[in-house]
C-alpha positions as CSV (number, residue, x, y, z in Angstrom):
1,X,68.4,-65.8,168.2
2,X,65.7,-66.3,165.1
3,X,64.3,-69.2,164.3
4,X,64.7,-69.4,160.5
5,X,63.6,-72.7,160.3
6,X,60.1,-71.4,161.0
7,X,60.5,-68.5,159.4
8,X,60.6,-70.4,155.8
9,X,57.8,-72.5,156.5
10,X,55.0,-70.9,155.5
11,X,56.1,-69.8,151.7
12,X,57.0,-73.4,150.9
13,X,53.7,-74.6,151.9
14,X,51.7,-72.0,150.2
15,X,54.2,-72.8,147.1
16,X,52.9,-75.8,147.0
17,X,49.8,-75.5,147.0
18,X,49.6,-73.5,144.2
19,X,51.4,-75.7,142.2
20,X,49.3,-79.1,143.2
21,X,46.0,-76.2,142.0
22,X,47.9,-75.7,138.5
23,X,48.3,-78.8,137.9
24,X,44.7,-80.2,138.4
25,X,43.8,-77.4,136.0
26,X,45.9,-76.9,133.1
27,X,44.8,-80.2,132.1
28,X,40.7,-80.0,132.5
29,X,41.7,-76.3,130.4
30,X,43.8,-77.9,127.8
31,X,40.6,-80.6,127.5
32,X,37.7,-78.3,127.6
33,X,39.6,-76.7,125.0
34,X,40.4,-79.4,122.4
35,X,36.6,-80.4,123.2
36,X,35.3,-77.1,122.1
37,X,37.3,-76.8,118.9
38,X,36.5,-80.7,118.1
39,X,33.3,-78.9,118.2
40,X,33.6,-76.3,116.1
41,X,35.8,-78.0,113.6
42,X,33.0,-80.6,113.2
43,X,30.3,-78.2,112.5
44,X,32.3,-76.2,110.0
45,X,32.8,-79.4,107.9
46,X,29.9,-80.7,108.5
47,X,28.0,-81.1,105.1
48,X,24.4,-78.6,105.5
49,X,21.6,-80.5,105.2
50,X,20.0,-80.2,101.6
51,X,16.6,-78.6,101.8
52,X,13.7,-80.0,99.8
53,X,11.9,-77.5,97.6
54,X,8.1,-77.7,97.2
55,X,6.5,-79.0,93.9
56,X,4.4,-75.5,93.2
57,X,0.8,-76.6,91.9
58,X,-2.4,-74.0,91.4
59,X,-5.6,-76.0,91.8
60,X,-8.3,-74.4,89.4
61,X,-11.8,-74.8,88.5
62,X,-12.5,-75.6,84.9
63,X,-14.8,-76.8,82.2
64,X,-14.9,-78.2,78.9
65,X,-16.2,-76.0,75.6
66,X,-18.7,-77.0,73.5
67,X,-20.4,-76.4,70.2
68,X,-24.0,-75.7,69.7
69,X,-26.1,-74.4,67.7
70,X,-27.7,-71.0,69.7
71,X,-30.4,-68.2,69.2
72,X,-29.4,-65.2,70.7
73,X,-31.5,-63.1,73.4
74,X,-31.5,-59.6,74.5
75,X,-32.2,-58.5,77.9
76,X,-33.7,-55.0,78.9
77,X,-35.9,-53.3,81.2
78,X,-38.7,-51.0,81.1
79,X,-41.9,-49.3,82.8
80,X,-45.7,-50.9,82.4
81,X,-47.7,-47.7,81.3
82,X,-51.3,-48.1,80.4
83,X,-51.9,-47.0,76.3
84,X,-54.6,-44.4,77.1
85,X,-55.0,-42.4,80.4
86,X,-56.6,-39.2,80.7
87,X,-58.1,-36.5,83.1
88,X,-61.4,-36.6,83.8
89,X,-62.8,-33.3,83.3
90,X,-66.7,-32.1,82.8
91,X,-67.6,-29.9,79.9
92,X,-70.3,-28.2,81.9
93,X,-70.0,-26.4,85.3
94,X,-72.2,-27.2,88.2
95,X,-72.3,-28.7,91.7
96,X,-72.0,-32.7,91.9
97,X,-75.0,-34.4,93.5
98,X,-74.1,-37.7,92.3
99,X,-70.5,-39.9,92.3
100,X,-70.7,-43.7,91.5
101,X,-69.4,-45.9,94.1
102,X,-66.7,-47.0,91.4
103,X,-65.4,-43.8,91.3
104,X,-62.5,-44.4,93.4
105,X,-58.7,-44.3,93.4
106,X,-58.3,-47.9,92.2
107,X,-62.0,-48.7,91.5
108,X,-62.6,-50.5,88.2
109,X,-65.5,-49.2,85.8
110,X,-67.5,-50.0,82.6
111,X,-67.9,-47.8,79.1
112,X,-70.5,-45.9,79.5
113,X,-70.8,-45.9,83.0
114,X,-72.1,-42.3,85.1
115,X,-69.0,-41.3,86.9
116,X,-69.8,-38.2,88.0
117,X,-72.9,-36.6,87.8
118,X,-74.0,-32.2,87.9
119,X,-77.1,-30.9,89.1
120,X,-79.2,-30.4,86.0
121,X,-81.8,-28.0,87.1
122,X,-80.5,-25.0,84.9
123,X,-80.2,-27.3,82.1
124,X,-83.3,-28.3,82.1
125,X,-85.2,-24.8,82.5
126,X,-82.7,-24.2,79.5
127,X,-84.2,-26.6,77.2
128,X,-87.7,-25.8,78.1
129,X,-86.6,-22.3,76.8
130,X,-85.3,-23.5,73.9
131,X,-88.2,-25.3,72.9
132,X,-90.7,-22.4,73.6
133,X,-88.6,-20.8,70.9
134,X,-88.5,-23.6,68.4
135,X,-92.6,-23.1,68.9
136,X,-92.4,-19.3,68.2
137,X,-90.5,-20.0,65.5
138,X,-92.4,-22.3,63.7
139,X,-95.5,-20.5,64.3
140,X,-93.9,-17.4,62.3
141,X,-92.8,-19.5,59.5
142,X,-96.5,-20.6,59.1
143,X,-97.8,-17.6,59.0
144,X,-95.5,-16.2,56.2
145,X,-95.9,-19.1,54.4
146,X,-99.9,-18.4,54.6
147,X,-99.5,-15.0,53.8
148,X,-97.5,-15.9,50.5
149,X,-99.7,-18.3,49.3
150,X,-102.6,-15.8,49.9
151,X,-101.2,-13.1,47.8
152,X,-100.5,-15.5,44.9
153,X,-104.4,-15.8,44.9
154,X,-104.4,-12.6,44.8
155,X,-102.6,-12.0,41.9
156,X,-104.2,-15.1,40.1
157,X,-107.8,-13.7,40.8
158,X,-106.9,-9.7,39.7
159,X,-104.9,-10.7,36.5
160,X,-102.0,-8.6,37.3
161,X,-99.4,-11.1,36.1
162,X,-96.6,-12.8,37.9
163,X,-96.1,-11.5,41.7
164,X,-92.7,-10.7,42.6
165,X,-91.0,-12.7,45.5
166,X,-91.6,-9.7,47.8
167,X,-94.9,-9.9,47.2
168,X,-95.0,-13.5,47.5
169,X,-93.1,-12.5,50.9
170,X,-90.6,-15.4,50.2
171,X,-87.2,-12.6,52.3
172,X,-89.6,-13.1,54.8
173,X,-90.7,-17.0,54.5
174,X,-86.1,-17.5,54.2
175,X,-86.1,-15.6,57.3
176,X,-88.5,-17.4,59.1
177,X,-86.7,-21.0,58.2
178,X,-83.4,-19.4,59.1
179,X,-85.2,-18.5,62.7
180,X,-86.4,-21.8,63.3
181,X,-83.4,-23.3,62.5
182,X,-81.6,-21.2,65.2
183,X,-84.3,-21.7,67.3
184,X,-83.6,-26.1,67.0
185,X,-80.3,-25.2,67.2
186,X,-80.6,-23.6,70.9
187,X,-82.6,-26.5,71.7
188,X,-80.5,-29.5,70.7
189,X,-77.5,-26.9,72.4
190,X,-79.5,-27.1,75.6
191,X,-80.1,-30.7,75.5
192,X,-76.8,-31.8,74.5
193,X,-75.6,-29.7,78.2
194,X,-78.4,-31.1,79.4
195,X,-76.7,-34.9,78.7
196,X,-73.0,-33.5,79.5
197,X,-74.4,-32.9,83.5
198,X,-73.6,-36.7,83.5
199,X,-69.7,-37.4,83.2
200,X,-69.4,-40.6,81.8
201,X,-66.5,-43.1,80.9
202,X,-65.3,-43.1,77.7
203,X,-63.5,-46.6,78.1
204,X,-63.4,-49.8,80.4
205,X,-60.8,-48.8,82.8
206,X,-59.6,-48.3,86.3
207,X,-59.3,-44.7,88.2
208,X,-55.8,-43.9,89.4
209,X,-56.6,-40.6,91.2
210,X,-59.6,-38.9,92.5
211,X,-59.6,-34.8,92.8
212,X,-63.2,-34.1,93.2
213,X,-66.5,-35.1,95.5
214,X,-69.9,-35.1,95.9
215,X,-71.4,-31.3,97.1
216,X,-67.9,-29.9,95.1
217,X,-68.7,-26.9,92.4
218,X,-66.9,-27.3,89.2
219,X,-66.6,-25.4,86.2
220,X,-65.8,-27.0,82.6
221,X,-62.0,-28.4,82.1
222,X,-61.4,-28.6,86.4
223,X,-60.2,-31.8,87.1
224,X,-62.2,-34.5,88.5
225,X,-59.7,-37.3,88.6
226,X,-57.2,-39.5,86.5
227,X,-58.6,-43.0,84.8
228,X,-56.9,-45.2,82.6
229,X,-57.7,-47.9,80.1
230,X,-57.5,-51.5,81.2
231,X,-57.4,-53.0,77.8
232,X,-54.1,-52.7,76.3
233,X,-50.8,-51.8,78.8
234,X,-47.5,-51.1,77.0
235,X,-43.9,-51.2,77.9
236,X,-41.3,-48.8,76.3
237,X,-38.0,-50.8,76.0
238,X,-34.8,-49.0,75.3
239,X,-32.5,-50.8,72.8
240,X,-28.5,-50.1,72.0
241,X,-26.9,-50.3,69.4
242,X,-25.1,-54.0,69.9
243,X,-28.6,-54.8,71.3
244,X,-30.5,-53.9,67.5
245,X,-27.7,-56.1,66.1
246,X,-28.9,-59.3,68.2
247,X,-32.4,-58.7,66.8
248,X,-34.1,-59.1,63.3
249,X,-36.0,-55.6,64.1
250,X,-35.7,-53.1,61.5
251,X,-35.3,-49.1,62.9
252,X,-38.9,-47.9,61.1
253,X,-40.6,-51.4,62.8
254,X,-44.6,-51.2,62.3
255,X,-46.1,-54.4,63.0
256,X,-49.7,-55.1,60.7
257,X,-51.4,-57.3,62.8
258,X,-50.4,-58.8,66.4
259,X,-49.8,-62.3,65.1
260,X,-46.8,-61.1,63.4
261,X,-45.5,-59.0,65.8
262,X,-42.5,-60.1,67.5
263,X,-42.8,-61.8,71.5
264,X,-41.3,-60.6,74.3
265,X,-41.5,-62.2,78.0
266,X,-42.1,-59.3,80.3
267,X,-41.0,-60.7,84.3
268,X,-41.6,-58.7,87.3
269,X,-41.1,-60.1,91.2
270,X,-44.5,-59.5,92.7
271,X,-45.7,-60.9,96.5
272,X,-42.5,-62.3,96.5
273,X,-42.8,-64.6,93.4
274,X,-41.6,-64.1,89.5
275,X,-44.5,-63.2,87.4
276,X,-44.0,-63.6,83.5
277,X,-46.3,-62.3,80.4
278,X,-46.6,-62.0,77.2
279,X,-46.0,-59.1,74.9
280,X,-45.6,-58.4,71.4
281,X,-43.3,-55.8,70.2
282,X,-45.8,-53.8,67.5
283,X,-43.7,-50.7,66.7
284,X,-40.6,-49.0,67.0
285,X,-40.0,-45.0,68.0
286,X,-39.8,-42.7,64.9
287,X,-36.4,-41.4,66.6
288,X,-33.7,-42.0,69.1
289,X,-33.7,-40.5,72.1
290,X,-31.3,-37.6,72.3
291,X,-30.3,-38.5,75.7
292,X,-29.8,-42.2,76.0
293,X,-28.8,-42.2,72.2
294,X,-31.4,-45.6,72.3
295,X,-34.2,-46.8,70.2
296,X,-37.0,-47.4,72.2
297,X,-39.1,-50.4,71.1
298,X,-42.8,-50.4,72.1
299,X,-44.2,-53.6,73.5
300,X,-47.8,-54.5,74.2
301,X,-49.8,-56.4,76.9
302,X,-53.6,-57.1,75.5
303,X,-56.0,-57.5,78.0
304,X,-53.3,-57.2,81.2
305,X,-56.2,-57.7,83.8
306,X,-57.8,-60.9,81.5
307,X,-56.5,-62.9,79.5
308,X,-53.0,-61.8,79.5
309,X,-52.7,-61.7,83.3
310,X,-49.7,-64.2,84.2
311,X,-50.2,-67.9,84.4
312,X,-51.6,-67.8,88.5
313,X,-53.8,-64.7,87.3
314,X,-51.7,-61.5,88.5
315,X,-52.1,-58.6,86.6
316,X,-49.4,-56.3,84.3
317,X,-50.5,-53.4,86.6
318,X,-49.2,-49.8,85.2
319,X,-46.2,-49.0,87.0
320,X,-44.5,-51.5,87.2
321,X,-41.1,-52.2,86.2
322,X,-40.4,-55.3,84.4
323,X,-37.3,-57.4,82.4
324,X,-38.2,-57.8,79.3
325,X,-36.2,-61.1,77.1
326,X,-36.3,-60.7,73.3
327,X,-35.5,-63.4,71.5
328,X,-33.1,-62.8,68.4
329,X,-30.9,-63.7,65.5
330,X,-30.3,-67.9,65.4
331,X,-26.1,-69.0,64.6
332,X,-25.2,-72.3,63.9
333,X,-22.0,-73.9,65.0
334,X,-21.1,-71.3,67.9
335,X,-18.4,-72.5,70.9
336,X,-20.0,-71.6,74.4
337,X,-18.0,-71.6,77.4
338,X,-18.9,-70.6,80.6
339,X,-18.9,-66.8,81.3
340,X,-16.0,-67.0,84.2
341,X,-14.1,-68.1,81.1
342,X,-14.0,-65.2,79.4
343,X,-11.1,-62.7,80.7
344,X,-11.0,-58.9,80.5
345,X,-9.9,-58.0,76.7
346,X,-10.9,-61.3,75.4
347,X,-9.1,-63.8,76.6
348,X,-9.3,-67.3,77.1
349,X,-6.7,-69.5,79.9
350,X,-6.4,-72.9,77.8
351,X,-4.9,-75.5,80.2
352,X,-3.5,-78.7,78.7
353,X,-3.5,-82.4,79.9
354,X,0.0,-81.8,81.3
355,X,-1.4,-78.9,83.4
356,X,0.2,-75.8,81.2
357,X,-1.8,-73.3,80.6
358,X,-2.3,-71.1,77.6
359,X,-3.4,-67.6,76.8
360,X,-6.0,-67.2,74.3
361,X,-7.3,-64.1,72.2
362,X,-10.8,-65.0,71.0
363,X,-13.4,-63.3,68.8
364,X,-17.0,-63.1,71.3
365,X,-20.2,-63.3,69.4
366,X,-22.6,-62.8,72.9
367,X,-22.0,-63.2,76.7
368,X,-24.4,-63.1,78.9
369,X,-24.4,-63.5,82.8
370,X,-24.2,-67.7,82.6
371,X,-22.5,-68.1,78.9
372,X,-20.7,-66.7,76.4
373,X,-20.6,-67.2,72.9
374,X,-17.5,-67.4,71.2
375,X,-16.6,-67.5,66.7
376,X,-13.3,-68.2,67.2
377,X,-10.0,-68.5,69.3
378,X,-10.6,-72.2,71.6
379,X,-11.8,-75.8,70.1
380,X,-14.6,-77.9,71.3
381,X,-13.4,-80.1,74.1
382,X,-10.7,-77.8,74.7
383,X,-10.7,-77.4,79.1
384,X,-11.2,-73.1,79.5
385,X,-10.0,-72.3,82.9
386,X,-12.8,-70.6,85.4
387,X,-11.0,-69.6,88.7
388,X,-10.0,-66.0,89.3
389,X,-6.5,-65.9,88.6
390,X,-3.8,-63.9,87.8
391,X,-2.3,-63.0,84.2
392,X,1.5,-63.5,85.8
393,X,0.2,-67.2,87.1
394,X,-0.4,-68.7,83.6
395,X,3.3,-70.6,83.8
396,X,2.3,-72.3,87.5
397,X,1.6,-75.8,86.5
398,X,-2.0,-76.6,87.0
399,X,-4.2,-79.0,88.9
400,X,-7.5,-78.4,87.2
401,X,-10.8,-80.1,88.7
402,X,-14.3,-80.2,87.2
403,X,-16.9,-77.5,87.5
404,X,-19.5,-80.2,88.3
405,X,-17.6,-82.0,90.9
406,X,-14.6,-80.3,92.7
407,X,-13.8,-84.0,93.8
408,X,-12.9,-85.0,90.2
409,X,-9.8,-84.2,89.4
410,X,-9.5,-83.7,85.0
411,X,-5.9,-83.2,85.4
412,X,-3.4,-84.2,87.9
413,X,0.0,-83.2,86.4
414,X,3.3,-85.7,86.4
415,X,5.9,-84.3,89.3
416,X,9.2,-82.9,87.3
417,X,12.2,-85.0,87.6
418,X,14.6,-83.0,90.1
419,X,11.3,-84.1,92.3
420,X,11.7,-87.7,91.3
421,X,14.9,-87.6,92.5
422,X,14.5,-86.2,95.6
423,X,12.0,-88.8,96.6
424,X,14.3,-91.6,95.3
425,X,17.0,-90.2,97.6
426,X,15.5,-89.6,100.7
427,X,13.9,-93.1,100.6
428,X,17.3,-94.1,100.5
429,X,18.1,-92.1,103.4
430,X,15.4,-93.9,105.0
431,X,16.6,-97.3,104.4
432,X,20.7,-96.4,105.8
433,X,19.0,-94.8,109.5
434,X,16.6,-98.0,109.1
435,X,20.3,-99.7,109.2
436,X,21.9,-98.8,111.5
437,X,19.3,-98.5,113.9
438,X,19.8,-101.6,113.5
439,X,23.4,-102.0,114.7
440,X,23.0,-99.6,117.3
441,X,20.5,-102.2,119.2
442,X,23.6,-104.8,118.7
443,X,22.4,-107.1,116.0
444,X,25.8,-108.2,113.4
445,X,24.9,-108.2,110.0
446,X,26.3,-110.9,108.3
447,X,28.1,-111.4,105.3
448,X,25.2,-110.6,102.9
449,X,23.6,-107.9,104.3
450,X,26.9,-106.2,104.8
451,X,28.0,-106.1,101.2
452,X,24.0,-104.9,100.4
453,X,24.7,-102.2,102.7
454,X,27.4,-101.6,100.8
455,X,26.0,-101.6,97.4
456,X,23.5,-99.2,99.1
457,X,25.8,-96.6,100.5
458,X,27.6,-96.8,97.2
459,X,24.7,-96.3,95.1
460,X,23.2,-93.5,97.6
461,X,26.4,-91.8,97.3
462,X,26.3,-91.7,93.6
463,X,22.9,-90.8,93.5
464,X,23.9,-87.8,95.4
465,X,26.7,-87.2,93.1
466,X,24.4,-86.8,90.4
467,X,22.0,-84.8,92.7
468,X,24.8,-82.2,93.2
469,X,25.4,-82.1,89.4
470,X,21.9,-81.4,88.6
């Protein structure tokens, strides 16, 4: 026979088994559960945390305007040329024997001085000719003269009347004259080439090119070299038309004398230092230029390598180019601001003692690279706004701080309420964690402080009432 007792045994324990396993979990599930949507539940309701926005401030740079009275200055540039330079060219042809030690490029030379100098021999075997032939001619004018006179005796001692001029020989006495004329003629020819063998300067001057040397054939009109004059250097200045308006210089400008011409400070960097001198501006161009469309005015230097040589003694040397500042009209009354101030199509950022800023349309008299000059549009002691800054920025409240002295803040604007309130709030905030940090290290507030707490978390809650409104 079976043994169903043993049989059954197994399935009841394993039955059981299971059932003590279900049990432990079903309740750690039915925890873990409730736990998780605790969780969830919690953060779903759980009020989001208000996030503080920023009080947006633009710092800029600004400066006050102010009123003066100005004169106003043109600036313009332009090339040191020397007022007479020439070639220097012999009028007689020959073979040099003889160049003056000054006769360099860059030598410096007196009036009068031998440059250059041809070998004369020819010459003077010309003039010895020429005077032979003065002689000749003379002696035939003598000896028609004696022949007239001697038939005028003639005629005297027969009786026969008045002699007739050809019997007097007097065609022949004219001729004579007119021969030895000639003949002086040829001679003071041949002397005057005679001179020309020596090439002299016509002016005190400097050379600027040598083409020729001593042993060097040269016929009359080759060129020798290139020498200019030292004693007066001019600088051509081209003027627009805005630039004529700055300046009391009429178009057909001819200055009389140099003491009423007008001054100009010609500057130049030379050896690595700014050199200034002075010039007077003594005439005007008798026409524009068709090219630049610009009136050049003329400006003078007298005496560039003397006495109007800069202040440490450098020269205005030809060649140079310099800046030349004119000074111009005088205006009375006139706002200048800095030139940052003044924006493209001109305009002017006003900023207020609150920190708003204004756009301004202003009418510009000058502006130059440190100022401009303005007729209209801003006030004296108004602040004009120098930072680079956008057009769409000009509704950003700013924080403007002095030109002078970044430190020093000029205007500091007050914080906008909704700020205010914030602050207010979370210092309250503050105060409640301070609280209950408080009674979480297990110190009992009493009586007193509890009802302060009270009024506190009352009041904070209103406040953020009225925060949610706003």
């Amino acid at each position: 026979m079976l043994n169903t007792s043993n049989d059954y045994s197994i399935p009841e324990q394993n039955g059981g088994v299971l059932r003590k396993i279900l049990v432990i979990l079903i309740p750690i599930l039915i925890i873990t559960v409730f736990v998780v949507a605790t969780s969830v539940f919690i953060s779903l309701t759980k009020k989001p945390k208000e996030k503080k926005r920023n009080f947006n401030t633009l710092a800029v740079i600004a400066d006050y305007a102010k009123i003066e009275d100005v004169q106003l200055a043109v600036r313009t540039q332009g090339e040191a040329r020397p007022q007479i330079e020439i070639d220097l060219v012999p009028q007689v042809g020959g073979k040099i024997v003889y160049v003056s030690p000054n006769f360099i490029e860059g030598g410096i030379f007196r009036k009068g001085e031998t440059l250059i100098r041809v070998e004369d021999a020819d010459f003077r075997v010309a003039v010895i000719r020429a005077e032979a032939g003065v002689a000749q001619a003379q002696q035939v004018l003598v000896r028609e003269k004696a022949e007239g006179d001697i038939a005028r005796q003639d005629y005297a001692e027969l009786g026969r009347g008045e002699p007739t001029p050809l019997a007097l020989r007097e065609p022949q006495q004219a001729q004579a004259q007119a021969a030895l004329r000639a003949a002086e003629a040829d001679l003071q020819s041949t002397k005057l080439n005679l001179s020309r063998t020596e090439v002299k300067a016509p002016f005190s001057g400097r050379v600027r090119m040598k083409s020729s040397d001593i042993g060097q054939f040269v016929t009359p009109g080759s060129r020798l070299g290139r020498i200019f004059s030292k004693d007066v250097v001019e600088v051509r200045l081209a003027l627009s038309d805005d630039q004529l308006a700055k300046l009391d210089l009429p178009l057909a400008f001819f200055a009389t004398d140099r003491a009423a011409a007008p001054k100009v400070d010609l500057s130049a960097r030379v050896a690595g230092k700014t050199r200034h001198w002075e010039g007077r501006i003594m005439r005007t161009d008798a026409a524009y230029d068709t090219q630049t469309r610009a009136l050049f005015a003329i400006a003078e230097v007298f005496d560039p390598y003397g006495k109007g040589a800069s202040e440490d003694g450098v020269p205005l040397a030809p060649g140079l180019f310099v800046d030349a500042d004119i000074a111009g009209k005088s205006f009375e009354n006139v706002i200048v601001i800095p030139r940052d101030g003044l924006r493209p199509q001109d305009e002017v950022y006003i900023v207020d003692d609150q920190g708003k800023a204004e756009i301004r349309k202003v009418s510009v008299l000058d502006a130059g690279p440190e100022r401009a000059l303005l007729t209209s549009g801003v006030g004296a002691g108004e602040l004009v706004v120098l930072s680079p800054m956008e057009r769409s920025r000009v509704e950003i409240t700013l924080k403007v701080l002095d030109v002078n002295d970044p430190e020093n803040v000029l205007v500091d604007p007050p914080k906008p309420d909704w700020m205010k309130k914030a602050e207010a709030k979370a210092e309250g905030e503050a105060k409640d964690d301070g609280k209950k940090k408080k009674r979480r290290w297990g110190k009992k507030p009493d009586a007193d402080s509890k009802a302060s707490d009270d009024d506190a978390d009352g009041k904070s809650e209103a406040d953020d009432e009225k925060s949610e409104e706003n």
